[in-house]
N, C-alpha and C positions, 0 to 999 in steps of 0.2 A: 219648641223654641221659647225663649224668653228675651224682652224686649224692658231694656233702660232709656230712657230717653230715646235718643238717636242711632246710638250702638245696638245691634244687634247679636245673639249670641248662639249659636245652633252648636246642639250637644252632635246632631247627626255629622257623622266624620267620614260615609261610604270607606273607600278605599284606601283612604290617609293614612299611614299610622302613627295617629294620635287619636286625645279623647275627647278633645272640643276644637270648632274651629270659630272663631268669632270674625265678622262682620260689623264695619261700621262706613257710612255713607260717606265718601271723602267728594267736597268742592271743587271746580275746576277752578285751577290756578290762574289767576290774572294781573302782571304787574300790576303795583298801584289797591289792588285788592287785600286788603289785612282779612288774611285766615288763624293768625299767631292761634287768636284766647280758643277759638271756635275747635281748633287742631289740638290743641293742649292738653282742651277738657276730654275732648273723644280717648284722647291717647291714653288720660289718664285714669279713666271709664273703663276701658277697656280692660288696662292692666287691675286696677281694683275688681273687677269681677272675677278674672281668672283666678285671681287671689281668693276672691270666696269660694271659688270650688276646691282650693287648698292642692292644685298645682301646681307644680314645682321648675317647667321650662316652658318656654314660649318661643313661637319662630317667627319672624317678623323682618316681609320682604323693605328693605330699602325703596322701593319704584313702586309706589301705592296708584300709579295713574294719576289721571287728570291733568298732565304736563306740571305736575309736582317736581319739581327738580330733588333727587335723591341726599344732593346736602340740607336742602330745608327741611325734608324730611325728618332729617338725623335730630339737627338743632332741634326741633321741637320734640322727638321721643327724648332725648339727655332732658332738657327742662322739664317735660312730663314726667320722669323717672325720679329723677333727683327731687321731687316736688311728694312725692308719694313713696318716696324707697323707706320710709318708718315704717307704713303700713304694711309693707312687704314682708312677711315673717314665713312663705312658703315658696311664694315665686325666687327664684334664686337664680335661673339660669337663660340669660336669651340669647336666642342666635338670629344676628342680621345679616339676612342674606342679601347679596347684590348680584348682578349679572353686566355690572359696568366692567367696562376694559382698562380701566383706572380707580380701581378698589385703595389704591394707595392714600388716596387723595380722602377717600370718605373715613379712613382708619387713622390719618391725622385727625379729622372732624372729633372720634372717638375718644382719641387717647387725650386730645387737649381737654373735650365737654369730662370725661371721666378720669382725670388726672390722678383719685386717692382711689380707683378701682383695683383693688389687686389679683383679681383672677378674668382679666383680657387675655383675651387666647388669640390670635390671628393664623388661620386656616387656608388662607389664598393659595401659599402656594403649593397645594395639593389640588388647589382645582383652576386655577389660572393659567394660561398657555404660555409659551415659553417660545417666542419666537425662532426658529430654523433645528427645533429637536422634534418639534409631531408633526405626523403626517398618517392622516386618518388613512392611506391605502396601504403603511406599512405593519406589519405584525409587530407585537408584542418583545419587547426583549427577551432574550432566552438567558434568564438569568438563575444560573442554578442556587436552590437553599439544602442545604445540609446541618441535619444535628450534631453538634460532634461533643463529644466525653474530653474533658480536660479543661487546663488552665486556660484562660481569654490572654493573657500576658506572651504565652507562650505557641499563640497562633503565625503565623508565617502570611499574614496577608498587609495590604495595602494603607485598613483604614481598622483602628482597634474602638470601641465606642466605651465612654466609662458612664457609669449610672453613676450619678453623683447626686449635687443635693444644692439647693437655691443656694450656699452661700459659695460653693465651691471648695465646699474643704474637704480637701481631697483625702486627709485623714479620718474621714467618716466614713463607715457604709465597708463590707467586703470589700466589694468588687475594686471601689477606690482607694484602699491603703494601695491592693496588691497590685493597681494600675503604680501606683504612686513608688511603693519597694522597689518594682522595676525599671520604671521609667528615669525615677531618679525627682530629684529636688526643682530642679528645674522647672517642669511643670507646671507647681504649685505654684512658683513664683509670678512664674508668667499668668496666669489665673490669677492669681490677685493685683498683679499690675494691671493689667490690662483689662478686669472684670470687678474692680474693687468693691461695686455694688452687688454684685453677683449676678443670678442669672431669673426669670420668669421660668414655671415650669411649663416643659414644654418643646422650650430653647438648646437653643444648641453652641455650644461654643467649639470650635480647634484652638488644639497647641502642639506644639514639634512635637515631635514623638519621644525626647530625651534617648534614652539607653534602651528603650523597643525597638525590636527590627519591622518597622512598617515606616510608611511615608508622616503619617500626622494621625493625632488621639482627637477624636469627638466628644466632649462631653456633653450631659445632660442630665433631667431629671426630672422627676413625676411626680404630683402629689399622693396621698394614700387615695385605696379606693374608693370612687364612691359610687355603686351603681346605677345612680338615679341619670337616665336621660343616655345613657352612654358616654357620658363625658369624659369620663377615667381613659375608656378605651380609642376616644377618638385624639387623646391628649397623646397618647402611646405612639398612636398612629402617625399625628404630626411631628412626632420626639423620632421614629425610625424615618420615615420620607427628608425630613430635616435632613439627618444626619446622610442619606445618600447623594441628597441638593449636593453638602458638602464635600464626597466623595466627588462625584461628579467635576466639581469645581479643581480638584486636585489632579483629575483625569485619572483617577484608582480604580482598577478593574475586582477585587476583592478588598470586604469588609467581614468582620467580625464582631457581635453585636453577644452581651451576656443577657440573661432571660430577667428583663424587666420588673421590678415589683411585686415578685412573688415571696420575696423575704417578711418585714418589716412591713413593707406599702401592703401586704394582704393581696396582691391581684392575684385572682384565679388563675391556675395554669392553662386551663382550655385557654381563656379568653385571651389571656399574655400572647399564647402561642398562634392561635386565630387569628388574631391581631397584628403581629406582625408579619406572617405569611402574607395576608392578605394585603396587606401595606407594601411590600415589594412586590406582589403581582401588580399593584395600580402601578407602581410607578416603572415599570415595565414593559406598561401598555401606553400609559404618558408620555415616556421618552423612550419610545424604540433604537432610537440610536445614541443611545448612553453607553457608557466605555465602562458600566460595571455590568459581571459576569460571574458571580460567587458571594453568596452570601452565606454565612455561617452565624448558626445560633449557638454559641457558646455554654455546655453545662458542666459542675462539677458530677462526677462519678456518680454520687449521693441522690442526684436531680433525673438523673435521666430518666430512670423509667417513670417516674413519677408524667412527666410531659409528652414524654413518646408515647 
């Protein structure tokens, strides 16, 4: 162990996996009591050391104890952060976790304190309940996935997904001209009326389906890869559950979904493939009584064995 002031830093991690877990002594909160500078400096301690051991993510619960209310919390990691983000040249990625029943309210907190942030990612609702679809005594959805050989344009289901790209142009990218030749004009338009700024990656946008025989087209889109922390693949992960949210909201029992970021973006096929299995098993087990029943992983001819 190594000891800065107040903050404490133990390399020992047992079980966790990670490779440091740091410690630092938090006050009990008492209106009337000014903890601001005291909290600031800790928070800001804290993150410069992890930095010196030239770590690249950090996870940091919202609910520190002490009857800390989790907004004050927030407010003071943004001012600690923003106060130190020059000296940041390895930390790069933090995830804050809550266990509030109103996660909404702390992710305004977020987007206002970090307004010029451009890679906020919001995870909730793959892990937030959904009031009258779980029910912890019911099983898992029985929702079948299938590899299938051919065009994604030319599949016969409910919900078609386009890999697309932050600005929404839909003339970019495979997958998205040949969503776009089929679908027709239309589309596009509606995508740039109604998305003018375009999209965060991650997101998810619907548009009618134009001249596709399914109900409505998903889009979305990913950055390249980058394997440090799993970020890449947890991004994938909220870009397929997203996109069934949206099926769901249509009441669509089949989707078709083309293989992610193995072009251009570089993602590994295991991992692609991994990753999204495993992201329609969660949400199978999340919403047992979800009205989807068929998911298909769309490849050209060229791709299959490569995946299979």
């Amino acid at each position: 162990m190594s000891r800065f002031e107040d903050t404490v830093i133990s390399s020992a991690t047992g079980n966790l996996p990670c490779l440091m877990v740091a410690y630092f002594p938090v006050p009990v909160f008492r209106p009337g009591v000014q903890l601001h500078s005291d909290m600031f400096k800790k928070i800001q301690d804290v993150l410069i050391e992890v930095e010196k051991t030239q770590l690249q993510s950090v996870v940091i619960t919202t609910d520190i104890g002490n009857d800390i209310p989790e907004p004050t919390f927030l407010h003071w990691f943004i001012e600690a952060y923003k106060a130190c983000q020059n000296k940041l040249s390895c930390v790069n990625q933090f995830y804050l976790c809550t266990e509030s029943e109103n996660p909404n309210s702390l992710l305004t907190i977020l987007k206002d304190g970090l307004s010029n942030c451009h890679g906020m990612f919001d995870f909730t609702d793959m892990y937030e309940q959904r009031s009258g679809i779980i029910s912890v005594n019911r099983k898992p959805a029985d929702i079948s996935i299938t590899l299938v050989k051919g065009k994604l344009v030319d599949q016969k289901v409910d919900v078609i997904v386009n890999s697309s790209n932050k600005q929404l142009n839909l003339k970019k990218g495979a997958v998205s001209a040949s969503i776009l030749a089929a679908a027709g004009e239309g589309i596009y338009e509606e995508c740039r009326r109604n998305y003018p700024n375009g999209i965060n990656y991650g997101d998810v946008i619907t548009t009618n389906h134009g001249n596709l025989n399914c109900k409505v087209i998903c889009h979305g889109c990913l950055p390249h890869w980058y394997p440090i922390a799993d970020i890449s693949t947890q991004i994938l992960a909220k870009l397929v559950f997203t996109c069934l949210l949206h099926a769901e909201n249509y009441n669509c029992e089949s989707i078709a979904f083309p293989v992610f970021g193995t072009g251009n973006l570089m993602y590994p096929w295991d991992e692609v493939a991994k990753t999204m299995i495993r992201t329609v098993y969660k949400y199978g087990r999340k919403f047992p009584d979800t009205a989807m029943k068929e998911v298909r992983i769309v490849l050209y001819d060229k791709d299959y064995d490569s995946i299979e």
